[in-house]
KETOR-699750 format. One record per residue (C-alpha): residue in one letter; z, x, y. Coordinates in pm, whole numbers, padded with zeros to 5 digits, always signed. Layout:
REM residues N
AZXY/...
REM end
This chain:
REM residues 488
X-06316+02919-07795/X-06647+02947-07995/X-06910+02947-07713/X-07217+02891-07996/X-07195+02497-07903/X-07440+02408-07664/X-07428+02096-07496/X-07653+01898-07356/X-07582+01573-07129/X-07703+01209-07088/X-07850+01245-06772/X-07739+00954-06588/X-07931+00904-06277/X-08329+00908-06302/X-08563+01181-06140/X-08610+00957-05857/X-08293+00890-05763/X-08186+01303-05678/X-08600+01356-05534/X-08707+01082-05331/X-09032+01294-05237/X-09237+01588-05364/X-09215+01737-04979/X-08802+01697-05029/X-08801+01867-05374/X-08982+02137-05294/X-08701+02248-05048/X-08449+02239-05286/X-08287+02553-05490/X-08304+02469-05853/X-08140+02842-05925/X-07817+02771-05707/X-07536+02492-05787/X-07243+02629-05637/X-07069+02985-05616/X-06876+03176-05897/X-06577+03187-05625/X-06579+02793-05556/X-06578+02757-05947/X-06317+02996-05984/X-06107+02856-05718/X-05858+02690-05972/X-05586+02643-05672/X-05776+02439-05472/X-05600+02108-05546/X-05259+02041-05696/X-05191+01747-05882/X-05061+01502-05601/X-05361+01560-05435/X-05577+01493-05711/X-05419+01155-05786/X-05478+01114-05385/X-05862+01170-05416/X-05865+00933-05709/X-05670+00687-05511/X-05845+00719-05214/X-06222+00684-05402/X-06084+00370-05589/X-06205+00413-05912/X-06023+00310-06271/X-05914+00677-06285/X-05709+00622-05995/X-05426+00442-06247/X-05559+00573-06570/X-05332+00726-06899/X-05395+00863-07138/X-05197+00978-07477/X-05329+01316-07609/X-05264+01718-07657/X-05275+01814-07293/X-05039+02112-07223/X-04906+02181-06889/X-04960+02553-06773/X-04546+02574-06808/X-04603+02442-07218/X-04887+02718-07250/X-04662+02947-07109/X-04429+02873-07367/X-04604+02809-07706/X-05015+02867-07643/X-05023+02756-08001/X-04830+02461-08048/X-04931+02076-07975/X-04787+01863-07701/X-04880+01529-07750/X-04785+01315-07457/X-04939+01026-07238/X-05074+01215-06912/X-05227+01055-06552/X-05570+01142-06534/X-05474+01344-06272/X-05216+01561-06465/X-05544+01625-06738/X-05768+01700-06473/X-05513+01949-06333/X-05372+02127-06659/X-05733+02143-06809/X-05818+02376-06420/X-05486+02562-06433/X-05529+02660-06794/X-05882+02813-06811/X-05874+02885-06387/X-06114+02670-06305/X-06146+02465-05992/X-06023+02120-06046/X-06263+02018-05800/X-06529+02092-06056/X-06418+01861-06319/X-06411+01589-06077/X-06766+01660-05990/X-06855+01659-06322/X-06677+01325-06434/X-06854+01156-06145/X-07182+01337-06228/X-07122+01231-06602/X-07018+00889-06615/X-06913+00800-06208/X-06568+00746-06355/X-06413+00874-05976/X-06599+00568-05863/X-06629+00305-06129/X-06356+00065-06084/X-06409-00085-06458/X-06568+00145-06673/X-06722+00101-07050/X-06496+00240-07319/X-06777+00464-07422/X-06777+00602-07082/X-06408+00724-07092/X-06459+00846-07473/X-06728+01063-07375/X-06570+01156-07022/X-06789+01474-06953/X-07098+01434-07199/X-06909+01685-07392/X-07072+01752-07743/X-07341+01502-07634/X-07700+01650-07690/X-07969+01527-07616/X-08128+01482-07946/X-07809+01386-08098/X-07564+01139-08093/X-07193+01178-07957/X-06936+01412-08221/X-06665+01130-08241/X-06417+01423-08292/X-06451+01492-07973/X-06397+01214-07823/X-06078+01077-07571/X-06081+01098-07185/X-05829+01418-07251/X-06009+01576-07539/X-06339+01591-07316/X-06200+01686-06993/X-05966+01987-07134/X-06259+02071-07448/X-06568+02114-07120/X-06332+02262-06903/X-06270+02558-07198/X-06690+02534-07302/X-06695+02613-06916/X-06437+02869-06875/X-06555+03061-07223/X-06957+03091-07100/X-06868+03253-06728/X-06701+03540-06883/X-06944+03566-07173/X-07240+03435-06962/X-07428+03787-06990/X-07428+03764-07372/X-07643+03382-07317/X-07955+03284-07312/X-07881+03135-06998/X-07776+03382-06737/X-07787+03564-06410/X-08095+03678-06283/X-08317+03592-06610/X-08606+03341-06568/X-08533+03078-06861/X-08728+02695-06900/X-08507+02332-06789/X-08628+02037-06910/X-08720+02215-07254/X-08559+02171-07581/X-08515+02515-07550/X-08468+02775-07236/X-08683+03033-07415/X-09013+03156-07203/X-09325+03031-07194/X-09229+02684-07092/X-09387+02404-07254/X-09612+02220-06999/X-09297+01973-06906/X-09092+02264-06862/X-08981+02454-06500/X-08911+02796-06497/X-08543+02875-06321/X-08394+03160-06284/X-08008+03107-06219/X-07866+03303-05891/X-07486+03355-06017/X-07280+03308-06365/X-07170+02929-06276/X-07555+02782-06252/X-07646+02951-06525/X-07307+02842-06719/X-07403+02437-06556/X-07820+02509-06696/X-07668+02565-07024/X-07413+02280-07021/X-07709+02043-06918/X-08066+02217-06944/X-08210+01981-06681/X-08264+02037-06283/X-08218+01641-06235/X-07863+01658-06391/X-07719+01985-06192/X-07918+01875-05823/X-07725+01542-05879/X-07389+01756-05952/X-07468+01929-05654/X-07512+01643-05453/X-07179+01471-05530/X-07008+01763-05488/X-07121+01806-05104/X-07047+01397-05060/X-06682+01433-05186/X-06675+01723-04960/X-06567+02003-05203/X-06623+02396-05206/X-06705+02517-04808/X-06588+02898-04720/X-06269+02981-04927/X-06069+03235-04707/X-05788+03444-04929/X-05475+03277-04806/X-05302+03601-04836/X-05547+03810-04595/X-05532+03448-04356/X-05185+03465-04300/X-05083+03837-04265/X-05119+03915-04629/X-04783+03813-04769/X-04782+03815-05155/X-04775+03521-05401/X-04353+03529-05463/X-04237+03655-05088/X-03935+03406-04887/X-03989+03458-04521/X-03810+03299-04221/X-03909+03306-03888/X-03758+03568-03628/X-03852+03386-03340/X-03935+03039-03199/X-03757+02711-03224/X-03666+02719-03599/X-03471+02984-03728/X-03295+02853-04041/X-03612+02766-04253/X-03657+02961-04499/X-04009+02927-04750/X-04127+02990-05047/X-04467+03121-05062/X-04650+03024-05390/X-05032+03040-05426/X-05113+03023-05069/X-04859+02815-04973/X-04515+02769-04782/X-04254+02545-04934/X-03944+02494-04745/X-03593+02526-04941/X-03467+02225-04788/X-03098+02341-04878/X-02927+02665-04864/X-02826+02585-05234/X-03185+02527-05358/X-03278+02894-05230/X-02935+03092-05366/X-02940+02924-05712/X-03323+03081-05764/X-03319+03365-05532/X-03178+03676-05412/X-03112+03570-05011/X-03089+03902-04943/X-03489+03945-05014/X-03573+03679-04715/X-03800+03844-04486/X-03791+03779-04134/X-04156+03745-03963/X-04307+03591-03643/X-04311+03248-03597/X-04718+03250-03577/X-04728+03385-03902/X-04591+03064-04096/X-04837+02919-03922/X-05107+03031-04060/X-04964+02881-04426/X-05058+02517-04483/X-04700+02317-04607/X-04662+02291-05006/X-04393+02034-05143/X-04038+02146-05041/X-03766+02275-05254/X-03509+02003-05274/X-03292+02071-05547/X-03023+02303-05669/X-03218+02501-05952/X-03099+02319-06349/X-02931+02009-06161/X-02989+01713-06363/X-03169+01421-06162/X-03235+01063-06283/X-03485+00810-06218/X-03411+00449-06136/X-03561+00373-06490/X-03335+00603-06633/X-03506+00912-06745/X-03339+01216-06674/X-03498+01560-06560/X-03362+01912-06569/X-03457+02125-06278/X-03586+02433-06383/X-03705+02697-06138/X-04034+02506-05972/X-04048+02236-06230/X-03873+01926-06455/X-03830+01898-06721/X-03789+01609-06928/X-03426+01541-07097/X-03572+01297-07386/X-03273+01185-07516/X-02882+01132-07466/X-02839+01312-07751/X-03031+01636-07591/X-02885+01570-07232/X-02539+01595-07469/X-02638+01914-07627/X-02753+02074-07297/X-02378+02066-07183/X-02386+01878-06912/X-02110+01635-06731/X-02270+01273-06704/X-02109+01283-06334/X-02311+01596-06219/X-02651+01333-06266/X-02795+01319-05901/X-02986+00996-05855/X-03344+01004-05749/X-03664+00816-05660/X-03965+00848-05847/X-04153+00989-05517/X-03887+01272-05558/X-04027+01402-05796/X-04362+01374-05763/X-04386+01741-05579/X-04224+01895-05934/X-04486+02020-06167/X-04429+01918-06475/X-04214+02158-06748/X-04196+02177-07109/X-03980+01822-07244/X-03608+01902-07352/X-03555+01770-07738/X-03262+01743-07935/X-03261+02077-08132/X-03406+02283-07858/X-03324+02587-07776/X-03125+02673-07459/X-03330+02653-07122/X-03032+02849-06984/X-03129+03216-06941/X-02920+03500-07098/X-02875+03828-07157/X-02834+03947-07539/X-02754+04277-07683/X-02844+04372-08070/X-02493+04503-08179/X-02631+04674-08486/X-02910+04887-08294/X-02820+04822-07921/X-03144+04659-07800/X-03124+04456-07471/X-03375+04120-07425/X-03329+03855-07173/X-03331+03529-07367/X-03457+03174-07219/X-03616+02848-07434/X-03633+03014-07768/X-03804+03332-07611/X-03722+03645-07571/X-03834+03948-07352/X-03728+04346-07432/X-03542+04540-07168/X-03714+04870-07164/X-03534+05015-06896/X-03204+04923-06794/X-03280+04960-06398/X-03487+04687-06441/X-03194+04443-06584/X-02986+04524-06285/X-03244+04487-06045/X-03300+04145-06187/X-02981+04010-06298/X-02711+04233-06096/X-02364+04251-06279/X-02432+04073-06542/X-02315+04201-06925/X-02553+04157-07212/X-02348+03940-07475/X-02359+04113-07838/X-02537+03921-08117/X-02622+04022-08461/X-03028+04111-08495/X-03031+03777-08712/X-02953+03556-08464/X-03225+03762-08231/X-03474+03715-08472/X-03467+03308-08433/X-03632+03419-08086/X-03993+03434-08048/X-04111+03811-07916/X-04273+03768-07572/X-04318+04098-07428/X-04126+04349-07213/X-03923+04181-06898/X-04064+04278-06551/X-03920+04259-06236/X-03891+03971-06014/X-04135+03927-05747/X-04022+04042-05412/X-03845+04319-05533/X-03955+04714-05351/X-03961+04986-05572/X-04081+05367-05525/X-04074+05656-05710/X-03821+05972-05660/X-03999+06222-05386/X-04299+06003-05368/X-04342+05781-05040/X-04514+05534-05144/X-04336+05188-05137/X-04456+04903-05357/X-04379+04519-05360/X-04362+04326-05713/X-04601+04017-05707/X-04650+03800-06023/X-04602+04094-06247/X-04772+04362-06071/X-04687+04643-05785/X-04865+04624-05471/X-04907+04929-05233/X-04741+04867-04873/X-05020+05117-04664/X-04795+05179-04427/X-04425+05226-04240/X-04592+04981-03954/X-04745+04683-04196/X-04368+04757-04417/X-04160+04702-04127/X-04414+04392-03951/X-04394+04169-04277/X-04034+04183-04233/X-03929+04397-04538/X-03600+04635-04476/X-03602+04990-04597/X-03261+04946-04776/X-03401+04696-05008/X-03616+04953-05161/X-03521+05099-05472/X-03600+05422-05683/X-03705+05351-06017/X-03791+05551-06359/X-04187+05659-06380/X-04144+05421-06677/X-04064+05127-06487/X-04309+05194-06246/X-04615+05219-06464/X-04529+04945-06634/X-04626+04753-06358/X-05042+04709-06324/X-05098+04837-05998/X-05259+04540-05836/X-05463+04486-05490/X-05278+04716-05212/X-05152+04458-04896/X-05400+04483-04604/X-05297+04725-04311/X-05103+04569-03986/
REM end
């Protein structure tokens, strides 16, 4: 994103209103708004419980649609480029505008409610919802109308946001470098209605330069502590015993010793069938740990359903289940070219759902969501094959590691070149890997290889030395060596 446009906000609230008195203003920190790691906490909230906090504030947002290009992070996944126009909660924008540029979506409430107090408002101007987040608003400007749409402006600031942190160095506004609010510019000397700030991390400066004016960020500052966002942010991973993003666990001990859990960004969801877990996941690869340790895991939204079951709605839409998510079945006529048997549709309620992020919709003409394995006949090139996609095989121990016993079916090199080139295939996560003669034992998580320190922490988190495999010095520097797990 071009981070050259500068935006400036209608400041909302009055001087008065955020400084009662002179005595109170002087004890407030202009140069501090919140921290980089509160702003970069984009797993804070997931989408049910944003549409709770807009539910439970009572504003027009709480009910609130809106029809626009707002991609879920499973469309990115798929096609960064491509448009997905669809009608969206406000709390499905608000939550794929933080997952796709990592931001906290606790942010982007703050600044709608800082903005335009559309969290609270219960029946807002339309000019208020057009211009959502002040976004391309200056101050000696009017509005860019191309800009405009609830959507537009929450997913367009949330990228303006995302783009200055990690180029905030290259601004005018940055760390550690005195620069003037309340000026039409941030340039030093100040003019005599300037004051001088000097922004303490890469978010206030980022906020300064989104809306030059101390009145506008102390009253962003101030709504965020009265919804009662940001605090101490504790790694969930070091919390609990550090088990990586990816791991199923089960408890060895205690009352309940058939649960087995999913953990996924800091979380534990339970499988709540033993055909949920086998359709996704190798049960061999369930770890057994204390009791104490699930614990320490607050509960995500269970695992109900067999992975790629078809469910329907009472108002008849139908959903394929695919890994974590649904997916929309738009049609009869793509339900028919999926391959399904109308008497394998499981009926649902709508609440049923409601713990499924959303996937990419399934149109007539797609291409399989099925995954396969496809060999080049002509030049003997391997690539796992899923939604019109395709990943190379560069090693074959890392095919059977992932998809044990299962023959690559020979196509011609035109039919793989409908497929769009993703990359190389890694291995799942979960799965322990070493090199010949070397010791050291690492565990895949989202893509990379973590270090286990030691035979003690191995053996505590439940992981069993036959699981571990020997792979090529290929294989193994393929994947980024991330963060080693913390010692037991």
């Amino acid at each position: 994103m071009n981070g050259s446009l500068k935006k400036t906000t209608v400041i909302i609230s009055l001087l008065s209103l955020i400084f009662p008195s002179l005595s109170q203003a002087a004890e407030t920190n202009y140069n501090y708004v919140i921290s980089d790691q509160e702003f970069n906490d984009h797993t804070s909230m997931d989408k049910k419980e944003i549409q709770s906090f807009l539910s439970d504030q009572g504003g027009y947002l709480a009910t609130y649609s809106k029809s626009g290009n707002n991609p879920s992070p499973a469309q990115l996944a798929l096609n960064p480029d491509k448009k997905y126009p669809q009608t969206r909660t406000a709390a499905e924008i608000i939550y794929n505008s933080a997952q796709e540029t990592k931001i906290n979506p606790q942010f982007l409430l703050t600044m709608l409610q800082k903005e335009m107090s559309l969290i609270t408002l219960t029946d807002p101007e339309p000019n208020r919802l057009k211009y959502a987040m002040g976004y391309a608003c200056p101050d000696r400007g009017g509005c860019d109308w191309s800009k405009s749409g609830f959507g537009m402006q929450v997913r367009a600031s949330a990228q303006q946001f995302r783009w200055d942190v990690d180029h905030i160095n290259e601004l005018s506004w940055r760390p550690g470098k005195q620069a003037c609010a309340e000026d039409p510019n941030p340039y030093l000397p100040c003019t005599s209605r300037g004051v001088i700030v000097t922004p303490e991390n890469a978010i206030t400066a980022a906020m300064y330069r989104y809306t030059p004016h101390i009145a506008g960020n102390m009253q962003f500052k101030n709504i965020w502590g009265e919804f009662g966002f940001g605090g101490v942010i504790i790694d969930p991973e070091i919390l609990s015993g550090i088990f990586p993003h990816g791991s199923l666990i089960k408890a060895k001990d205690g009352d309940d010793l058939e649960s087995v859990y999913l953990i996924v960004n800091g979380k534990k969801r339970l499988f709540e069938s033993e055909g949920a877990l086998v359709s996704r996941f190798d049960p061999n690869k369930v770890l057994l740990v204390a009791s104490e340790e699930l614990l320490k895991y607050d509960d995500g939204a269970p695992i109900q359903h067999i992975n790629f079951s078809v469910l329907q709605t009472p108002n008849g839409d139908k959903y394929l289940i695919d890994g974590l998510q649904k997916r929309l079945i738009t049609s009869d006529e793509a339900f028919r070219q999926l391959g399904f048997n109308p008497a394998e549709i499981v009926e649902v309620s709508d609440d049923e759902l409601d713990s499924l992020d959303d996937g990419a919709d399934l149109e007539e003409g797609n291409a399989s969501p099925l995954q396969e394995i496809m060999q080049d006949m002509t030049i003997g090139s391997i690539y796992y094959v899923k939604d019109g996609n395709k990943w190379s095989v560069i090693d074959m121990d890392i095919l059977e590691l992932n998809h044990p016993g299962v023959a690559p079916k020979e196509v011609t090199t035109k039919t793989l070149e409908q497929f769009e080139y993703m990359g190389a295939l890694k291995l799942t996560d979960g799965t322990l890997i070493k090199k010949d003669l070397d010791k050291d034992v690492y565990v895949v998580s989202a893509g990379e290889r973590r270090l286990i320190p030691d035979g003690n922490t191995f053996e505590t988190l439940g992981y069993q030395w036959g699981n571990v495999v020997t792979v090529s010095k290929k294989v193994m520097n393929f994947h980024k060596l991330g963060t080693q797990l913390e010692s037991l």
